[in-house]
mmCIF file of the C-alpha atoms, coordinates in Angstrom:
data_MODEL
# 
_entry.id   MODEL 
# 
loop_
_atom_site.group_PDB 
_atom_site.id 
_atom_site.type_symbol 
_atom_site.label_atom_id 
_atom_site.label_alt_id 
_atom_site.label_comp_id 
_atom_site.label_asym_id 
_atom_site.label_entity_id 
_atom_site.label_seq_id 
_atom_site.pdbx_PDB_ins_code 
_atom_site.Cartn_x 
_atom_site.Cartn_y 
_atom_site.Cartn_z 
_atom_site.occupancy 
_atom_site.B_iso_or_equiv 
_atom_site.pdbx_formal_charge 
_atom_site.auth_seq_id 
_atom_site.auth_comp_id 
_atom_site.auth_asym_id 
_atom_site.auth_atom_id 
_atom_site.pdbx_PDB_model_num 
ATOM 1  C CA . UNK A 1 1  ? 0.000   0.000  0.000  1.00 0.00 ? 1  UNK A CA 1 
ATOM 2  C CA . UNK A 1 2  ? 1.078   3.218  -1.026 1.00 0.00 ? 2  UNK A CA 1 
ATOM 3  C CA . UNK A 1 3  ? 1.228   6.475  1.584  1.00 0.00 ? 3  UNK A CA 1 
ATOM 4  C CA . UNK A 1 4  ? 1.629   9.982  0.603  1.00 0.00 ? 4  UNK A CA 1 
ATOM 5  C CA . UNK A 1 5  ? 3.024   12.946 2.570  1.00 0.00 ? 5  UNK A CA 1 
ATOM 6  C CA . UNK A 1 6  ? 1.435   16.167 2.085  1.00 0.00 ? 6  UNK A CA 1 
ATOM 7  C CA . UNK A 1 7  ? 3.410   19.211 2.793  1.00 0.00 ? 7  UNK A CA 1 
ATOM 8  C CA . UNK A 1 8  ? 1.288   22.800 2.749  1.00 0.00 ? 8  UNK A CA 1 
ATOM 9  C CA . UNK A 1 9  ? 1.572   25.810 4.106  1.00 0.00 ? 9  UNK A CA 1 
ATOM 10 C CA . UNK A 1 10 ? -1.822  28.452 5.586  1.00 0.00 ? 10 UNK A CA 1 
ATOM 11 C CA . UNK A 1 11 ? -1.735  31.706 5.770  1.00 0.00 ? 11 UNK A CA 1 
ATOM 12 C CA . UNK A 1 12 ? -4.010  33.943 7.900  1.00 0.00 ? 12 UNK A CA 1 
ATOM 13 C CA . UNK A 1 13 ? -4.677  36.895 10.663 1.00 0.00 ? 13 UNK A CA 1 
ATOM 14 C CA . UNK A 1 14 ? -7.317  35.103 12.156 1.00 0.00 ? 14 UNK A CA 1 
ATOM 15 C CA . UNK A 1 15 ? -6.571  33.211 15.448 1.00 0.00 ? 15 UNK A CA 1 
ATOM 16 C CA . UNK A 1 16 ? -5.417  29.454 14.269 1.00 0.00 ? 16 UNK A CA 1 
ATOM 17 C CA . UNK A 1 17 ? -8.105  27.298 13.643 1.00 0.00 ? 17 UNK A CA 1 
ATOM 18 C CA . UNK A 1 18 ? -7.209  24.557 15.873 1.00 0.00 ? 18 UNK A CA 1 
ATOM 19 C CA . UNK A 1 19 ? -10.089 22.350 14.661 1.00 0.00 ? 19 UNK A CA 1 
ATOM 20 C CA . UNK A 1 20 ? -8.666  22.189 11.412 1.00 0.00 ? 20 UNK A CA 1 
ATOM 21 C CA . UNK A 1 21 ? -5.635  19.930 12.870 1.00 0.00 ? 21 UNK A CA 1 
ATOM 22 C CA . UNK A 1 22 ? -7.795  17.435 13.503 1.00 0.00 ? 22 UNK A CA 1 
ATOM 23 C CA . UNK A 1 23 ? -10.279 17.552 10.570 1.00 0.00 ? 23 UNK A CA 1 
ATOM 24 C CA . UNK A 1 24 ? -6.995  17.592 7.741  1.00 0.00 ? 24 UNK A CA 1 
ATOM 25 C CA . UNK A 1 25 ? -5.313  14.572 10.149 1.00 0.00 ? 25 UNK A CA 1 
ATOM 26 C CA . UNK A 1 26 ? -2.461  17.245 9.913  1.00 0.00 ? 26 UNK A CA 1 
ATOM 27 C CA . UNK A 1 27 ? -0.291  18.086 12.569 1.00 0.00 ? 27 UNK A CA 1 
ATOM 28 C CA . UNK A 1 28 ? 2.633   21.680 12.751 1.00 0.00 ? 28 UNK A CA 1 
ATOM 29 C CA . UNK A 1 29 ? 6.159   20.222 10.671 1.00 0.00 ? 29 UNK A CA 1 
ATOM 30 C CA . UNK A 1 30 ? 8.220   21.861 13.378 1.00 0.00 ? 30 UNK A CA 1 
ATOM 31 C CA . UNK A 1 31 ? 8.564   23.611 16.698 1.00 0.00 ? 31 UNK A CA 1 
ATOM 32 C CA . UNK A 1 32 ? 8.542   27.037 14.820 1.00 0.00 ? 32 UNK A CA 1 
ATOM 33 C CA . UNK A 1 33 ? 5.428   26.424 13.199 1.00 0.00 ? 33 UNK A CA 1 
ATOM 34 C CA . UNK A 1 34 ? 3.604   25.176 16.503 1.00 0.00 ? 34 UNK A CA 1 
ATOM 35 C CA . UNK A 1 35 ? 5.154   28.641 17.444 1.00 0.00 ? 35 UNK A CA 1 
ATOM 36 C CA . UNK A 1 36 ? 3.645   30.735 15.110 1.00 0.00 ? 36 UNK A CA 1 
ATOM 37 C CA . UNK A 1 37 ? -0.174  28.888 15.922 1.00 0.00 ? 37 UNK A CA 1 
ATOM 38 C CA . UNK A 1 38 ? 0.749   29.427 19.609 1.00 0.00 ? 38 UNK A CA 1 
ATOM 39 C CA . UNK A 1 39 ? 1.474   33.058 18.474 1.00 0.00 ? 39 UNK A CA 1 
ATOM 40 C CA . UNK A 1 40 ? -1.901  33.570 16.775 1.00 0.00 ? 40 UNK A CA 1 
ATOM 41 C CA . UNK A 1 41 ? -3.759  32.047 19.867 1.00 0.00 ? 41 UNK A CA 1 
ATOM 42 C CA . UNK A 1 42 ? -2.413  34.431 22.497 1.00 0.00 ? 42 UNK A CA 1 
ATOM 43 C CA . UNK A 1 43 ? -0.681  37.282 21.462 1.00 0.00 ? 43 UNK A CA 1 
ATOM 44 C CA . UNK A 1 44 ? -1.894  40.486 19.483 1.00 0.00 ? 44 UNK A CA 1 
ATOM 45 C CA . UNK A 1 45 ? -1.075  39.293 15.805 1.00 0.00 ? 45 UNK A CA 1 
ATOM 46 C CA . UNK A 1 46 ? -0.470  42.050 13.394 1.00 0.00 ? 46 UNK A CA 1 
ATOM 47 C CA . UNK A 1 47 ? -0.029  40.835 10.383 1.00 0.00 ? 47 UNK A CA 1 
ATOM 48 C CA . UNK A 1 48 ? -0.442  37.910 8.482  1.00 0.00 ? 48 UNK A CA 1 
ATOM 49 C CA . UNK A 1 49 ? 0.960   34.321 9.647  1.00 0.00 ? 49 UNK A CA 1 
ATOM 50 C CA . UNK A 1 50 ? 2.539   31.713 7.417  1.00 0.00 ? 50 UNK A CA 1 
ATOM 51 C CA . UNK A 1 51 ? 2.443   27.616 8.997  1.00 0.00 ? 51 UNK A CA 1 
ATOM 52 C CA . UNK A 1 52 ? 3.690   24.982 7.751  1.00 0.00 ? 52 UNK A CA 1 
ATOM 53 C CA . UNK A 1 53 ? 1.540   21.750 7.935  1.00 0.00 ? 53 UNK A CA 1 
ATOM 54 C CA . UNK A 1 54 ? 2.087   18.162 7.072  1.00 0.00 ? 54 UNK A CA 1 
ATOM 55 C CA . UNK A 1 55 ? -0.658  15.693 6.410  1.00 0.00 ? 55 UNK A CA 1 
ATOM 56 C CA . UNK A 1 56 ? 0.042   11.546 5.717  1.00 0.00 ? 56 UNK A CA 1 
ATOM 57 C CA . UNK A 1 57 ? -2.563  10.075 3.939  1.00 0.00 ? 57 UNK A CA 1 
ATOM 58 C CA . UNK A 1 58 ? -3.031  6.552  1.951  1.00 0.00 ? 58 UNK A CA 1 
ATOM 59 C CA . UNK A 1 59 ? -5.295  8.789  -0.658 1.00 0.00 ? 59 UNK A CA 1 
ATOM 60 C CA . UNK A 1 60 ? -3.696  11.664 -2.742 1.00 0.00 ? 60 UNK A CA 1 
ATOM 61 C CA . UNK A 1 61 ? -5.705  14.819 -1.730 1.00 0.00 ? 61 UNK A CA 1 
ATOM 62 C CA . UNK A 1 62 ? -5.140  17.348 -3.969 1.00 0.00 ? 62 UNK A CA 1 
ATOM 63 C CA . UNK A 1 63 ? -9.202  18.184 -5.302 1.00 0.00 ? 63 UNK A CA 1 
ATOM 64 C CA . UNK A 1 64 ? -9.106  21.900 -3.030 1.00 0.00 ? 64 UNK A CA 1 
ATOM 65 C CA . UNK A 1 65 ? -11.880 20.940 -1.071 1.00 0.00 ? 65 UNK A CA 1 
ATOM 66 C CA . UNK A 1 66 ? -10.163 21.592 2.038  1.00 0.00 ? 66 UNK A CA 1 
ATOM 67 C CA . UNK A 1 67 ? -8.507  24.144 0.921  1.00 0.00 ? 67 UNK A CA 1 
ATOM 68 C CA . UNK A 1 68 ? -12.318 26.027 0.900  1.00 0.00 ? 68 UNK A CA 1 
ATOM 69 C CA . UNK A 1 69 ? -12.733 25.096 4.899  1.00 0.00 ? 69 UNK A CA 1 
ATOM 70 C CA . UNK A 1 70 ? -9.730  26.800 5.724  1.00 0.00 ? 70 UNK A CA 1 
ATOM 71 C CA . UNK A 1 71 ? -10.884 29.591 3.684  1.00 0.00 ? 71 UNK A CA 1 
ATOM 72 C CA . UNK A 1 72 ? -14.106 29.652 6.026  1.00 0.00 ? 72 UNK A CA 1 
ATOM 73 C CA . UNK A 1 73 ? -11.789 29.876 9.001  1.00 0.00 ? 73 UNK A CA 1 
ATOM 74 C CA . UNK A 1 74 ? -10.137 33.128 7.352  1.00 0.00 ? 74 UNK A CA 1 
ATOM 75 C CA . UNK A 1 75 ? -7.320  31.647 6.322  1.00 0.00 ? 75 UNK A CA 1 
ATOM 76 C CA . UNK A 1 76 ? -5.830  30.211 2.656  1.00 0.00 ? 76 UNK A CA 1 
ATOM 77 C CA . UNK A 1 77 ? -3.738  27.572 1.181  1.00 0.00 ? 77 UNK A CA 1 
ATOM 78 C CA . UNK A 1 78 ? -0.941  28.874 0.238  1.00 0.00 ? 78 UNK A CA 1 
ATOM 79 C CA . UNK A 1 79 ? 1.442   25.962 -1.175 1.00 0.00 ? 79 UNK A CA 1 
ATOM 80 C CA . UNK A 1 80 ? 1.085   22.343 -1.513 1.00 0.00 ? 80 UNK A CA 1 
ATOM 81 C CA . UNK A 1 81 ? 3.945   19.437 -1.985 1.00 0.00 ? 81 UNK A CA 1 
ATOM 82 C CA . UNK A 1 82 ? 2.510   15.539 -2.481 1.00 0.00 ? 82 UNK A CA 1 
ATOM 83 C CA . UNK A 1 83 ? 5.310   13.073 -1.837 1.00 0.00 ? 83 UNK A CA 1 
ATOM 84 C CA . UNK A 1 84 ? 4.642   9.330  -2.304 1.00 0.00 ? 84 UNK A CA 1 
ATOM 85 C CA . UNK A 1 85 ? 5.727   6.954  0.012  1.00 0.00 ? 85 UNK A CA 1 
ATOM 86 C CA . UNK A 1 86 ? 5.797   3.206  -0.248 1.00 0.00 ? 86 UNK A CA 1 
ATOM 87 C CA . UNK A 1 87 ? 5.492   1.159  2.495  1.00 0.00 ? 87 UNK A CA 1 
# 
């Protein structure tokens, strides 16, 4: 069975919408980006916030569909990488 690794990145103002870790299966690819969600959460944000976000999945998302529920949350898809991975 085949796995793939999807790498994107979100962009917003907005505080983080933590939901959306759960709902994507994604989780922050490093301690800067959990930074950066932390820094939306509880500080005055100023300006617009770029995370970084990876997803595994054994299906290759790449329709946009989710890409229109983080628009709903105020924030965008900015950039997406699809790795395969074998097993």
């Amino acid at each position: 069975m085949s796995f793939y690794k999807r790498i994107y990145k979100v962009e917003g103002s907005t505080p983080f919408p933590i939901d959306m870790l759960r709902f994507d299966g994604s989780f922050p690819r490093s301690g800067i980006d959990s930074g950066r969600i932390d820094q939306t959460l509880n500080y005055n944000n100023d300006g617009k916030v770029v995370v970084e976000l990876v997803q595994y999945s054994d299906l290759k998302i790449s329709d946009g569909s989710r890409d229109k529920r983080w628009e709903s949350f105020g924030w965008k898809v900015i950039d997406t990488h699809i790795v395969g991975m074998e097993e």
